[in-house]
Every structure is written in C-alpha cells, then in structure tokens.
N, C-alpha and C positions, 0 to 999 in steps of 0.2 A: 612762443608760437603765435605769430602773426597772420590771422584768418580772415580772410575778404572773401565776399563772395557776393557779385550783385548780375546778374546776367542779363544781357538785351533786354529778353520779355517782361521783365520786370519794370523799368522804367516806361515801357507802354501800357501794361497794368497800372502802373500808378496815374496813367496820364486818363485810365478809362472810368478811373475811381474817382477822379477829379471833374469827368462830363457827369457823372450818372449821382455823385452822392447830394444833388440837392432837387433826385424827385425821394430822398427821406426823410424822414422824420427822426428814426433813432439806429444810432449805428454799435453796433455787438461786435464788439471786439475779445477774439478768442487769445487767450494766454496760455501759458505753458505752466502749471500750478509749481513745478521744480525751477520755474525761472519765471517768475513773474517781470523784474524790472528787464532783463536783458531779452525779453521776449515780447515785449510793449515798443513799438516802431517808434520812435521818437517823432513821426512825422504824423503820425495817427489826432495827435491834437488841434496841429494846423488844420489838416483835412474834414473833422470832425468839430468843426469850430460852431458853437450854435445850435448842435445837436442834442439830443438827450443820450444818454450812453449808459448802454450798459457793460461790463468787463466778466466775461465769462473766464473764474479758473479754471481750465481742461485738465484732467489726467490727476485730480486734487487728489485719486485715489492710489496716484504713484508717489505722492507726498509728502511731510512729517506733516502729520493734523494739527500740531500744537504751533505748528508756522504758517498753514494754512490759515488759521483765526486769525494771529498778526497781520496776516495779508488782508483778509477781510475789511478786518476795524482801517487799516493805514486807507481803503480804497472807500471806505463810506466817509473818514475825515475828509476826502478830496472832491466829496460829492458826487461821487461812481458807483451806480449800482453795482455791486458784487455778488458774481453766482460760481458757489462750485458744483462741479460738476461733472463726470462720467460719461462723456458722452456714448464710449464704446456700450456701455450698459443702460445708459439714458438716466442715470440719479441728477440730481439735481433741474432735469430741464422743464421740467413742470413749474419752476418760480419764472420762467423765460416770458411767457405771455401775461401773467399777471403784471412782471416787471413793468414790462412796457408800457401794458392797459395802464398802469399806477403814473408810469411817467408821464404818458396823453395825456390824463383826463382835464385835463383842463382847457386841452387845445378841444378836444373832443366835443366837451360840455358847449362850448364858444361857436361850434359849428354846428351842434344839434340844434344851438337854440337862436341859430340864423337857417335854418326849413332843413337841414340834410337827416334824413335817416340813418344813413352809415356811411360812417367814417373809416377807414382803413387804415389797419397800420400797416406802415414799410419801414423795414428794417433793414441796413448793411451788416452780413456779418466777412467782417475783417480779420487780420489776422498772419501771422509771418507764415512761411513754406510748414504743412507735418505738423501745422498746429490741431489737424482735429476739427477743420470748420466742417467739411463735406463730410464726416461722422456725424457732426454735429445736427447741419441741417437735414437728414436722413433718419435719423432716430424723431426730431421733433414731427417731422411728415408723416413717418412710418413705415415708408418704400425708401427703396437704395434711387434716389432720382439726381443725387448730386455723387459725381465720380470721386472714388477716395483709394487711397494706395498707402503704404509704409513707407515714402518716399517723396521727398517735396517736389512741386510744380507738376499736381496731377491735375487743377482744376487750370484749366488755360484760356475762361472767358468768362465774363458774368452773365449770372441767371438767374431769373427770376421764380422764387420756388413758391405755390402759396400754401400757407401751415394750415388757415381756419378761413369764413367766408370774409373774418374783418382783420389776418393777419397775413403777410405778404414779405419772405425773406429776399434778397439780393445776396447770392453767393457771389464770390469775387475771389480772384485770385490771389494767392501768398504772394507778399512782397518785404522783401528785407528794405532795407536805405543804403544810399551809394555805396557811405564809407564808417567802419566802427571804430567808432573813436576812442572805445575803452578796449583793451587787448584781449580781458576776461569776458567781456559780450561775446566777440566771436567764437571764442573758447565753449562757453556753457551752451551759445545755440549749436555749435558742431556737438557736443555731447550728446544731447536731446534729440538730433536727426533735422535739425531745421536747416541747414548747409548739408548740400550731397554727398556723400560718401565719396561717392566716385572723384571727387577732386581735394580729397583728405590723404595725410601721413594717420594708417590708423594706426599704426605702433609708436607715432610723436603723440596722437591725439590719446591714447590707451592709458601711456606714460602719464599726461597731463592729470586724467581722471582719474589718476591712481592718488597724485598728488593733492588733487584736489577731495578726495574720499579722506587719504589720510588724515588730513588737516579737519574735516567736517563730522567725518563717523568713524573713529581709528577703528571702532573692532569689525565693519561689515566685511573688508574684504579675507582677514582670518578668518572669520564665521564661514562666509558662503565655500570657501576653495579650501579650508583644512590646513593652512598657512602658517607659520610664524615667521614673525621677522621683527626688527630692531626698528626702532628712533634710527637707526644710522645706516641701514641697510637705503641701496639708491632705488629709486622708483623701477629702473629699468629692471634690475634683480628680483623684485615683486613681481614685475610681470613676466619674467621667466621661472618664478615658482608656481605660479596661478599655472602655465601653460605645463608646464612637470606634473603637475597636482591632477590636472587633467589630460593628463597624456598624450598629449599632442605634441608626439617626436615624431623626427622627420628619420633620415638614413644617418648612421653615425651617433643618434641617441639626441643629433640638436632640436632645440625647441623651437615648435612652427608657431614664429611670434605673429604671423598674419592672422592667423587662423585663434591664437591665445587672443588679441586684440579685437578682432570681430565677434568672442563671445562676451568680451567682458562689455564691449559696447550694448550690446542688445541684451546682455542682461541685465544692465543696469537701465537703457529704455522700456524693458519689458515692467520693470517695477523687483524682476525675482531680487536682489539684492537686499531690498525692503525701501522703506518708505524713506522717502529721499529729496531733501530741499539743499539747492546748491546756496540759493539768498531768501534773504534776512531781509524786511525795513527797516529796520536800522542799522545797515550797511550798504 
C-alpha cells in the first residue's frame, strides 16, 4: 500500500513557515509519541536550522512507556529537548516554558546585560496534519483560542498565541513533505489520522494494521474483540472475525467490513486497544 498525500495548501504553508520562522528563537516541534520517526517532517531540520528545539511526544499516553524512555534518551543523545506529554489532559506541558527559559538563557542574560528588561520568547510550534498542536497550544493558554478538530488541516494559517508576559507561541499549520519515500511512513502516519480518511482504502488500511499489530503485539487484537486465530490465518479473515465478533452484519449475514475497519481504526487512535508504539530507535 503505497500512500501519498501532500495537498496544495500545504506547500504554501510551508512557504509561510519559511517567511515567519526567523522572527523565533525556539521552534516545538509536535510528534506523534506511537511514531516518532515517521511523524518527524524530514524537512523540519533544514527549516529549523540555528534554532533551539524542543520535540514534544504528543499522545505518550497512547504509548508503550518503556518505548517512550528509548525515545526520550535517543532525542537528548541528538541534542533535542524531549517532552512527553498529554496534551488532551495537559501532563507533561508544565516542563514547556522552563524548557525553553533553559534554552534562552544565555541569549537572554547577553541582552539583559546590554539595558533590556524583557526579553521575550517566541516559539514555533510545528508539526504534521492531527498532531495535537492546536490541543496543545490551548491547554498551555488555558482558553480553546487555537482551532482543533479529530481531523487534519483544521489550523489553516499562522497565529500568534501569547502563553505568559515574556512567552509568545506561533501556531502554524500541519504540513507533510511532497513525497514518502519509505512505504511504512505513509502507512503508520495513515494509521494515526495524519493523512485523511477521506482519501483512504480503510479496509486495505484496516488489513495493514492488522498486520502490523500482529507482528508488534500478537495478543491485542484477541484480547480486545474475543478472537482466535492462527499464525496462518490471512489478515483479511481477522478482520472479518473482529467484524463477526462485533456484529456488524449487513443483509444475508455478510460482514459490514467498512464499518468493522472504521472501528478498529479509531480504536486503535483512541488508545482503547492499549498502549501502542509502532517504532523503535533502533529500527
């Protein structure tokens, strides 16, 4: 399953992230804690060249925790502040302004003690389509003042949000890159909701995540749907026991696989499946 997906808007996002990213100083870049590497823009480096960075894990609570820490240590070896983080709940965003005050200070000190009294931080937070920025900068605020939906390309302009008198975020719109050059990228960001549904096979994409569960947690999808099946039994036959299991027959007794496909997707985004990391650092 070969999944593209870059739309118009996006390449002028990325052209408006390119005017506005050098009135900052540190740019926040949001990941997806169940796909860190395939949810990291490969272009995010060029862009962010010179900046201070910090790499927020989003959703670390939909996660395996003991993969979560591998992520951690792999992104402070690289010299990236690492935050996990909750945004729906707001855990972790309390290290967010210290982060940063920690990364300034030095520019900070340098300006104080050329006459300025305050110094300001500005922040970009980045980030691909349904990553949880506009959650994100909302909860740090307090008020819902940046737009957010369960659906990527809800924010469709940048804004200027300010957190405290001396912090100052740039929300910015999700952008993917042209073209994915690894197969399983596109695959694991279609899993997680960062590609639109609307222009998915959810029952090729269903099938995938079946395959890719087996291989990673063989007992989650017995456990949640009440399932057995073989080593040998084909993916597609798993997702028509899930849809059996759960009753969703059509006329004649057949299994309504639109409908089995769109629950096992969202319940595996929702986190009910359990704690869930597709990658590894050291793979």
């Amino acid at each position: 399953m070969n999944i593209q997906w870059y739309p118009g808007h996006m390449a002028k996002a990325k052209r408006k992230i390119l005017e506005t990213i050098k009135l900052v100083d540190v740019v926040i870049e949001i990941l997806d804690a169940r796909i860190p590497y395939s949810s990291r823009n490969p272009d995010m480096d060029e862009l962010a060249r010179g900046k201070f960075r910090i790499v927020v894990l989003n959703k670390a609570d939909l996660a395996d925790s003991d993969i979560n820490l591998a992520w951690k240590s792999y992104f402070e070896e690289k010299g990236i502040k690492p935050v996990m983080a909750n945004s729906i709940k707001g855990s972790g965003l309390e290290r967010i302004y210290p982060a940063a005050t920690e990364l300034m200070e030095e520019k900070i000190q340098r300006q104080k003690a050329r006459g300025r009294i305050s110094v300001p931080i500005r922040a970009m937070v980045a980030g691909i389509p349904n990553s949880g920025k506009s959650t994100f900068i909302n909860k740090l605020h307090g008020k819902s003042i940046a737009k957010t939906g369960d659906r990527p390309g809800v924010t469709k302009a940048n804004q200027w949000i300010k957190i405290k008198k001396d912090f100052e975020l740039l929300d910015t719109p999700g952008i993917l890159w042209p073209k994915f050059e690894d197969e399983e990228v596109g695959k694991k960001l279609a899993f997680t909701g960062a590609i639109s549904d609307v222009i998915m096979d959810l029952e090729g994409l269903s099938i995938e995540l079946i395959k890719e569960l087996r291989e990673s947690y063989p007992d989650v999808l017995g456990l949640r749907y009440g399932i057995e099946f073989s080593d040998t039994d084909e993916n597609y036959a798993i997702l028509e026991m899930i849809g059996k299991s759960r009753g969703f027959l059509m006329k004649g007794q057949k299994i309504d696989l639109k409908r089995t496909s769109i629950i096992l997707l969202d319940e595996f985004r929702g986190g009910t499946l359990g704690k869930i990391s597709l990658e590894k650092p050291d793979n």
